[in-house]
C-alpha positions in Angstrom: 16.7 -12.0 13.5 17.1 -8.5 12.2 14.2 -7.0 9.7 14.8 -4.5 7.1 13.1 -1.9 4.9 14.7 -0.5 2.1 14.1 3.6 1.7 15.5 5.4 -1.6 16.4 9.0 -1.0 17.7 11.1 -4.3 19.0 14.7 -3.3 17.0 17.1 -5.5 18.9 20.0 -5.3 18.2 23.1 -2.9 18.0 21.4 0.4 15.4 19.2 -0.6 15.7 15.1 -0.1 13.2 12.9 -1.9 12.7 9.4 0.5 10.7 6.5 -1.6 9.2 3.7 0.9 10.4 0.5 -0.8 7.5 -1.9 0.5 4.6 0.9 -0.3 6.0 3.0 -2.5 5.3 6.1 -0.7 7.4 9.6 -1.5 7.8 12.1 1.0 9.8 15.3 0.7 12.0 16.9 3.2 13.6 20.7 3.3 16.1 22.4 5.4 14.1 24.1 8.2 14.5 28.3 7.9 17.0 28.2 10.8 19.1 26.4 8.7 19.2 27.3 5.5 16.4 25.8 3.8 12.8 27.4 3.0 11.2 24.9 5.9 8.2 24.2 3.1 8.2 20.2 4.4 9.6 18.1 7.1 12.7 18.5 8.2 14.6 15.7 8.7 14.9 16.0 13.1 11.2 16.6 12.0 10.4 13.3 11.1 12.9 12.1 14.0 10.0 13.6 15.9 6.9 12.6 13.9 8.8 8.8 14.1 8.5 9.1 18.2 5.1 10.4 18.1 3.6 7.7 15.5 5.6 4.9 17.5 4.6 5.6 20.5 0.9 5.7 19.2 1.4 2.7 17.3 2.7 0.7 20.4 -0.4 1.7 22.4 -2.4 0.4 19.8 -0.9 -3.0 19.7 -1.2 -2.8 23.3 -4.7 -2.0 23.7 -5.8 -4.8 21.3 -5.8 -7.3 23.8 -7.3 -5.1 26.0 -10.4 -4.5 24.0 -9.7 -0.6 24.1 -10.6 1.5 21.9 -8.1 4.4 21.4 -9.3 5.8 18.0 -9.3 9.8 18.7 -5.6 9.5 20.8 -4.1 12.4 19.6 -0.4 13.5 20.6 1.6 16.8 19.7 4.9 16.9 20.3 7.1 20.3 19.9 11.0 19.8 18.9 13.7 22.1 21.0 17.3 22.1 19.2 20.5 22.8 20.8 21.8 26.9 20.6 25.2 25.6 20.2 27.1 23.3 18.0 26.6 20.6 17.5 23.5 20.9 15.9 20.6 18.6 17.4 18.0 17.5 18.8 18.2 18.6 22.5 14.4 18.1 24.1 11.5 16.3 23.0 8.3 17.6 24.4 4.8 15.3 23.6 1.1 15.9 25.1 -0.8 12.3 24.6 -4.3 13.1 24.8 -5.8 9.7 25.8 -9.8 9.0 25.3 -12.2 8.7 28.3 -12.9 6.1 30.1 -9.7 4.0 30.3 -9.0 2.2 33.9 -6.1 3.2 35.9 -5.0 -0.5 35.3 -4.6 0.1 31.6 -3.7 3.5 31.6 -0.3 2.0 33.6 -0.1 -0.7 30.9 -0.6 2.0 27.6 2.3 3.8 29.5 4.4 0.9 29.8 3.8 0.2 26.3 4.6 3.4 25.0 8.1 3.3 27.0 8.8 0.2 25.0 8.7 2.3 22.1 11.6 1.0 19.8 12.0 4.9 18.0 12.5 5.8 21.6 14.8 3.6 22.5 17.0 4.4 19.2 17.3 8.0 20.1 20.4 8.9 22.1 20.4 9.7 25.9 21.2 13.0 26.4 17.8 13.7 24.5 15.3 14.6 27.3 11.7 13.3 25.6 9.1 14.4 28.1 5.2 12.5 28.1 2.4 14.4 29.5 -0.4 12.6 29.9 -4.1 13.8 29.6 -7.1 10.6 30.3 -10.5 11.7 29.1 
């Protein structure tokens, strides 16, 4: 069975995308980045390609932990975008620092991994896009 979500997006003119949530009803705003033409004053969208891998992969964990009785409010992750040099123009490397919270077992530190490798943004992105995890516990 295959779920769905509807998302409006109305071009506004000057780079700039308008994206409606159907369910919520939330509006974000994306712009060309400066490298590429736009004034880079929102996401871009291999932004939120990236902010999509980051909130999955914390989203997963938390599902995961739940059953665990973990805790993981105060996970933070940053994760920097590289794009190619040369056409075509893409995402190239992926690079994301989880900063985990103290105090989580070596048993369920190998299970929030696990989990966040079964992240389903991940798994949609294509190969040749190196995504590197580094992990910090505590």
């Amino acid at each position: 069975m295959m779920m769905s979500v509807k998302i409006a997006c109305e071009y506004l003119g000057d780079l700039r995308v308008r994206a409606v949530h159907g369910p919520s009803a939330t509006t974000l705003i994306t712009d060309a980045p400066t490298d590429n033409h736009g004034k880079g004053s929102s996401f871009s969208p291999t932004d939120l390609a990236c902010t999509a891998l980051a909130t999955c992969v914390a989203t997963i964990m938390g599902i995961a932990a739940k059953p665990l009785n973990l805790d993981l409010k105060g996970m933070k992750i940053d994760i920097e975008k590289h794009m190619t040099t040369q056409p075509p123009r893409r995402i190239a490397k992926l690079n994301m620092d989880i900063r985990m919270p103290a105090g989580i077992s070596a048993e369920h530190q190998a299970k929030l991994k696990a989990a966040a490798a079964s992240c389903p943004v991940h798994a949609s992105f294509h190969p040749d896009v190196a995504v590197e995890m580094v992990w910090n516990w505590g």
